[in-house]
N, C-alpha and C positions, 0 to 999 in steps of 0.2 A: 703786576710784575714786580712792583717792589718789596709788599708784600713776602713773593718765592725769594729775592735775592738774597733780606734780610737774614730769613731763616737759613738759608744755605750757610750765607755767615757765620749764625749762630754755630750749626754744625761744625765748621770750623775752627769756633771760638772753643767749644770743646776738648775736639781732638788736640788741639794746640795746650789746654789747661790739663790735657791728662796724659799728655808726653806721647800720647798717639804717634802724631804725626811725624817728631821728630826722631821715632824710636822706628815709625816702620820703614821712614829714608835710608836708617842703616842696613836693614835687609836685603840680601838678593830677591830681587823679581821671578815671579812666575809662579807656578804651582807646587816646581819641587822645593821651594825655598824650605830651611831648617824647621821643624815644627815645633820647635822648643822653647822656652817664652824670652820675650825680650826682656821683660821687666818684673819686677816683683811687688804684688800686694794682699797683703793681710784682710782679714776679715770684716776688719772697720772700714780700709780704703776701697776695697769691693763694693763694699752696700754703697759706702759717700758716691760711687763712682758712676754705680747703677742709678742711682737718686738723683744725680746731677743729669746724665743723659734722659732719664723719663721725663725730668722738671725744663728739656728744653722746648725756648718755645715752637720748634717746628712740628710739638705735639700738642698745644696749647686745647685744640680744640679734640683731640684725641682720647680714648678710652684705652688706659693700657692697663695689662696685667701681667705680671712677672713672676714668678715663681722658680728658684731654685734649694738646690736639695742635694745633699749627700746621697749617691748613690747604695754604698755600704749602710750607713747607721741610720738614715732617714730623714739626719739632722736639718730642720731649716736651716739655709742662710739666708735667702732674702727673698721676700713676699712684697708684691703689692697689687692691691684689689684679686687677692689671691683668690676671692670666696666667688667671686661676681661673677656671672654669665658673659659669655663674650660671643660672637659669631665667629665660627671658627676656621670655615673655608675649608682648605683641602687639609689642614688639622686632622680634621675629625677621619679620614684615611686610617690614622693611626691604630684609634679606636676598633674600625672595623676590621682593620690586619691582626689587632693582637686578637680580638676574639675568636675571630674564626683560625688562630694560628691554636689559643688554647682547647679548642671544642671539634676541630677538625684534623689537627694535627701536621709538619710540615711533609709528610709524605702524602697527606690527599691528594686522589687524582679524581678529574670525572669524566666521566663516560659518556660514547655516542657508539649510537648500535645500529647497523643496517639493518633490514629484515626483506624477504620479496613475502610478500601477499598474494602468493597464487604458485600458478606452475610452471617448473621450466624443464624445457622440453628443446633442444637442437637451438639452442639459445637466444628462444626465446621468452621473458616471465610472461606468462598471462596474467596481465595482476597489475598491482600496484610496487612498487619500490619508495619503501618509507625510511625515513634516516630520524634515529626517535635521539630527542637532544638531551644532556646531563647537564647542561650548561657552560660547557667549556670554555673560560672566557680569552684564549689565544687558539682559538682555531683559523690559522692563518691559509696561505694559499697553497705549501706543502701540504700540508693534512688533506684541503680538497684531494689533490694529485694521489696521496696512498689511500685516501680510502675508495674514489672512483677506480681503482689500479684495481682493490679488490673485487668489487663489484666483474671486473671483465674477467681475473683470475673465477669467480662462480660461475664461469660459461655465460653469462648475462651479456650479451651484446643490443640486444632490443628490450623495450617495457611499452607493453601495451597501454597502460594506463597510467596513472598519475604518479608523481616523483611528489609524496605525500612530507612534509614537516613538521614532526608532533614536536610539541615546543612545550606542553602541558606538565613538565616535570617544574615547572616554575608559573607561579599563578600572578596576579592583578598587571597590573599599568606598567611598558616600560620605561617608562620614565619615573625621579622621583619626587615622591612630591613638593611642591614649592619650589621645582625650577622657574626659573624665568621665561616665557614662552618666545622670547626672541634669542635666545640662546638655542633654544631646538634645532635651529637649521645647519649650524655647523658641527663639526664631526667630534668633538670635544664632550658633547650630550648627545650623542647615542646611544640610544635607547638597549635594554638588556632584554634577552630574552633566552631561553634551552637550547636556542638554535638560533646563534651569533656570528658575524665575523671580526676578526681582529687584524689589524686596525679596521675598525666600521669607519671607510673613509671613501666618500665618492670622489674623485677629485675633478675642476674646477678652476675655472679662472675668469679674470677681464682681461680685456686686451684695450687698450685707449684709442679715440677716432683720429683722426691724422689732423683734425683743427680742433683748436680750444669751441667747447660747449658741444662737440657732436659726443651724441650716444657713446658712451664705449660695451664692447659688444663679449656680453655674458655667455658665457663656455660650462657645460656641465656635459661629464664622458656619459653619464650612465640617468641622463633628464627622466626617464621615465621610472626609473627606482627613487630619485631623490623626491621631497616636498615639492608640491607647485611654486615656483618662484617666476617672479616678474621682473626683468632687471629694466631698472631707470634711474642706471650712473652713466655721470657724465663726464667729459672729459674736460681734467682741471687746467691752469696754466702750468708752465715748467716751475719744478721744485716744489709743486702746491700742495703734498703730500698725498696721503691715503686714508678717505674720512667714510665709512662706510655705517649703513642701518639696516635693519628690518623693520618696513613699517607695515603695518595691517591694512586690508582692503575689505573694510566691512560690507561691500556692495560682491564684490566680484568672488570673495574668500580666497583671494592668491593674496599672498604679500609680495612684497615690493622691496627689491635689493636697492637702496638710494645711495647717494651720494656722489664721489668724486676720486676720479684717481690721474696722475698726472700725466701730460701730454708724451713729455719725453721719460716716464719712468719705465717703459715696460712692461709683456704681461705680470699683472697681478697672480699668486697664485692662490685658491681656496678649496676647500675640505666641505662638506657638507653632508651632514648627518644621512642616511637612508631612512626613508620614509616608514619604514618597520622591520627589523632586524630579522626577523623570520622571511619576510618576504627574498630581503638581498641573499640570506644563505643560499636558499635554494636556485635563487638566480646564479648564483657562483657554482652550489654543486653542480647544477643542469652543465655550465658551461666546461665544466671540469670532467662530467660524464661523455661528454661529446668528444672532447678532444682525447678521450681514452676507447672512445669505440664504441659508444652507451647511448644509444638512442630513444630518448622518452619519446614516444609518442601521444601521449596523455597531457595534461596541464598540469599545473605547479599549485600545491594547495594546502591547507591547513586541515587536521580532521575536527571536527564536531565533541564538544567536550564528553561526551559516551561512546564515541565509536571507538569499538575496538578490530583489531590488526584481522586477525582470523585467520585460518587456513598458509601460516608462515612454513614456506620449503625452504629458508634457506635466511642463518643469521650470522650476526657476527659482530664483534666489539673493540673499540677503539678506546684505550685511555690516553688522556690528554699527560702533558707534564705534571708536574708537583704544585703545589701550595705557593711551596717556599722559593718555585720559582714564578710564579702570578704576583710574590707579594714582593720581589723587586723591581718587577715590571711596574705595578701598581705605585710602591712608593718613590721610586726613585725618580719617574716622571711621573709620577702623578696620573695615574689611567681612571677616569672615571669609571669606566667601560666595566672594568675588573672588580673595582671598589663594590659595584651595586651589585653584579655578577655575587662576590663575595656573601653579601646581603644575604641576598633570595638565597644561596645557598645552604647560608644557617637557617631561614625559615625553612628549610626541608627537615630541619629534626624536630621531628613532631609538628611538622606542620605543612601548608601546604605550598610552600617556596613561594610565598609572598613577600614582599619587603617588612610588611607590620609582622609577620611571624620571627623573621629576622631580627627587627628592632628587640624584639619581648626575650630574645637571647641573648641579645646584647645586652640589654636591662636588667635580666640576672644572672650574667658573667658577672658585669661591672657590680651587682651589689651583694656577689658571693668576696669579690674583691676586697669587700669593704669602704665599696665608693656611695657615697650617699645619693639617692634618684633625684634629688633636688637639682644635683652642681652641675648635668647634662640636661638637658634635650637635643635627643638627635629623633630627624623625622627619613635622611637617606643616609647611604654608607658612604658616600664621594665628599661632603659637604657642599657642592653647588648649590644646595637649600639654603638660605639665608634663616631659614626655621631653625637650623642646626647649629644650637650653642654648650660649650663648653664653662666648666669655669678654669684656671689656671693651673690651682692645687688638685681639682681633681684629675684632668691629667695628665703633672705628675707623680699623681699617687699611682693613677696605672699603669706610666711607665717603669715605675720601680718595681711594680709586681708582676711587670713582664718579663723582665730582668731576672725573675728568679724563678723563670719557666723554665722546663728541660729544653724547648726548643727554642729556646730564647735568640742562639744565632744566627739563626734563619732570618728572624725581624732584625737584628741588628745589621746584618750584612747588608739588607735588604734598603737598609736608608741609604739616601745620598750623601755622597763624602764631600764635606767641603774643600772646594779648589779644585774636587778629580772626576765628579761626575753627577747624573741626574738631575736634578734643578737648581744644585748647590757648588754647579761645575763650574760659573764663573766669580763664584762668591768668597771671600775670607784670602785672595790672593796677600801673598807678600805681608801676613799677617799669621800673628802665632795662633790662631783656632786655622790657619790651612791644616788639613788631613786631621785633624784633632776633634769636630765634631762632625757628627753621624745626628739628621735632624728631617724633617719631613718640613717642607715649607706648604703654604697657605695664602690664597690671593683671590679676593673678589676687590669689585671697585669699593673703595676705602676702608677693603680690610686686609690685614699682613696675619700671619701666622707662621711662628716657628717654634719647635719644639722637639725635643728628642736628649742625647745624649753628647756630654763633652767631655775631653781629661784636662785638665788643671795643670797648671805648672808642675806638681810633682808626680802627673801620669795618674791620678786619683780622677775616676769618674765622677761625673756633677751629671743631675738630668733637669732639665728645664724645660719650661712651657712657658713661652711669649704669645700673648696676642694683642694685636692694636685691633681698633675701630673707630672708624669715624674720624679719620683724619684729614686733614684740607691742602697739607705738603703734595708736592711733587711726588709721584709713589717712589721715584730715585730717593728722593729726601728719607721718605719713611723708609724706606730699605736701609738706605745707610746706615741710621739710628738702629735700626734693627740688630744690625751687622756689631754696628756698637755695640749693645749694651750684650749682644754673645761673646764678644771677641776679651771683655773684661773676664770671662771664667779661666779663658786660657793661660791667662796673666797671675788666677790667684793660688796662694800658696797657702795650703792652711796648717794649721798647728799641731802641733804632735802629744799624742795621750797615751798613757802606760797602756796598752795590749795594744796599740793601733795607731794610725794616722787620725780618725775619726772618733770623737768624743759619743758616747751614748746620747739617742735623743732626749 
């Protein structure tokens, strides 16, 4: 405990040495506060300023790396452990937005096609009714609704046979690799597959026992789509918090919801991944078919990696939205779902919508870029893989060279706005980076990542790439330093050169 307090201090000791805190009292509160800078510093007091904040000790045992950069000329300004590998967390999103923004472009849309496999006749198919997947990664509960609408629109009211799910437009695991296997259960890591729903969320909850240590009693809507789960939480004293696990049951192969939630807190609420994302689709279309007048009489199934359709009376096709709206879904909250979707997508050029086909595009996008294959490894598109590291400079080397895509404002709109929305909506209040940086945040336990784009005190763009790891602060603590050491871009003013504001590299 005294340990956290000290360091809070120190944070304090900071903001106080570098007119922070007595600069940001004079500001109105909230979100729309003025975005223009409170204070002015030069080039030298920037770096002193950045160097002071990395060198405190609420990062002592921390791995940080910093990298900032003129947007325009490319100029460094301040680098540290720019070169180094870092774990990049939801970071590495970035990476897989701009390439598939550069190789797919932001009007990509993808496709899902009904087909009947037989005959229909006074409305009935004799057949099969298959729904063949593109990988749509927001096919939400509207979409079920229009595309069952069509199916009754084909005179289709009965199907003899199976309500079929080809999902094969996308090949290996869906999951990726090097997740953590107790993260699978909730709805954060659901699994990708041709034939998805968005949000892939079963919902869930606890509810507490009416005395301290009775059972509190596990709720799941949809128990037979979700993972085997075993719940044995119990119920805590008042005020005891909400301490929860997944522990393995190497005897029984169910895991175990443990822990504790509180007597007087109420239900709990919780999200929990579907136990294979092709299987929940078609549980949702079946439901979606019925309640439109569409009766399978068949079972619900996946075809055989050869079988094909044959003998189709009747098809039709559904494009989902755009790109460029997937990838403000994806970065602005942060959507695993979407991120990996993205993936497999690139492995579909020239490949066979694998994630490893995907990576090997990413790999050389980024070294047509001029990014060298050392300063990455990424093994998923989300970063939940702790395998997936970045180094700092490289990127923001890539975000300078996204920046000077045609479609470049598709990704930029697509970040979240600090103070206004996405993961960044309650961050940078009542300070001059509010509305000024557009940045994708990053978070596994003991690691931060932020990075993306700022304007500077004279409206000139900076892009930077932070990441911490391996730090022992309070995660509030490392966030604030976080927050820190972006909030000194907005503050800096740089110097002016004959053609420009920015000096040649």
């Amino acid at each position: 405990m005294t340990k956290r307090f000290d360091r809070a201090l120190s944070l304090a000791a900071i903001l106080i040495a570098l007119g922070v805190a007595s600069v940001s009292a004079q500001r109105p509160a909230g979100p729309d506060a003025p975005a223009g800078p409170a204070a002015s510093a030069d080039l030298s007091t920037l770096r002193t300023n950045l160097a002071r904040i990395i060198a405190d000790p609420g990062l002592l045992r921390a791995h940080v790396g910093l990298v900032v950069i003129a947007a325009e000329s490319g100029e460094i300004l301040f680098e540290h452990n720019a070169e180094r590998r870092f774990t990049a967390a939801s970071t590495t999103k970035l990476v897989t937005g701009a390439v598939a923004l550069a190789r797919l472009g932001a009007d990509y849309r993808w496709e899902t096609r009904l087909a009947a496999a037989g005959t229909i006749a006074e409305g009935t198919l004799d057949g099969d009714l298959w729904v063949i997947g593109g990988g749509d990664p927001q096919f939400r509960r509207e979409t079920f609704e229009t595309i069952a609408r069509s199916v009754r629109s084909a005179g289709i009211t009965r199907v003899t046979g199976d309500l079929v799910g080809d999902d094969r437009h996308f090949a290996g695991a869906p999951w990726g690799r090097g997740w953590m296997w107790d993260d699978l259960y909730g709805s954060a890591a659901a699994g990708v597959s041709a034939l998805q729903v968005s949000p892939a969320r079963i919902p869930g909850g606890l509810r507490p026992g009416t005395r301290v240590g009775d059972p509190a009693n596990l709720e799941i809507s949809e128990a037979a789509l979700a993972p085997p789960l075993r719940g044995e939480v119990r119920t805590g004293p008042p005020g005891s918090g909400v301490s929860l696990e997944y522990v393995p049951d190497a005897v029984g192969g169910r895991v175990a919801l443990r822990g504790w939630i509180p007597v007087d807190g109420g239900r709990v609420s919780l999200g929990f991944a579907p136990r294979h994302p092709t299987e929940y689709f078609l549980h949702r279309f079946r439901q979606a078919l019925k309640a439109s007048g569409v009766t399978i009489e068949g079972g619900l199934r996946q075809p055989a990696l050869d079988e094909e359709r044959g003998g189709v009376s009747w098809e039709r096709g559904f494009n989902s939205s755009t790109l460029s709206d997937a990838l403000g879904r994806m970065l602005k909250f942060s959507d695993n779902q979407i991120a990996e979707t993205l993936l497999k997508t690139l492995g579909t050029l020239g490949g066979d919508g694998s994630s490893d086909d995907g990576l090997d595009v990413v790999r050389a996008t980024l070294g047509g870029w001029g990014i060298e294959p050392d300063a990455f490894s990424m093994v998923d598109g989300s970063g939940m893989s702790r395998y997936s590291e970045l180094a700092p400079a490289a990127l923001a080397r890539m975000l300078r060279r996204v920046s000077q895509l045609p479609g470049y404002r598709a990704f930029y709109d697509a970040l979240p706005i600090a103070s206004v929305d996405g993961t960044l909506s309650r961050r940078f209040r009542s300070t001059a980076a509010s509305r000024t940086v557009r940045a994708k945040t990053g978070s596994l336990s003991g690691v931060r990542g932020l990075a993306g784009f700022a304007r500077d005190g004279d409206g000139e763009t900076l892009i930077f790439a932070l990441l911490l790891n391996g730090y022992d602060t309070p995660s509030g603590v490392a966030t604030a330093l976080e927050d820190l050491l972006v909030e000194q871009l907005a503050l800096y003013h740089g110097p002016s050169y004959p053609g420009g504001r920015s000096r040649p590299r």
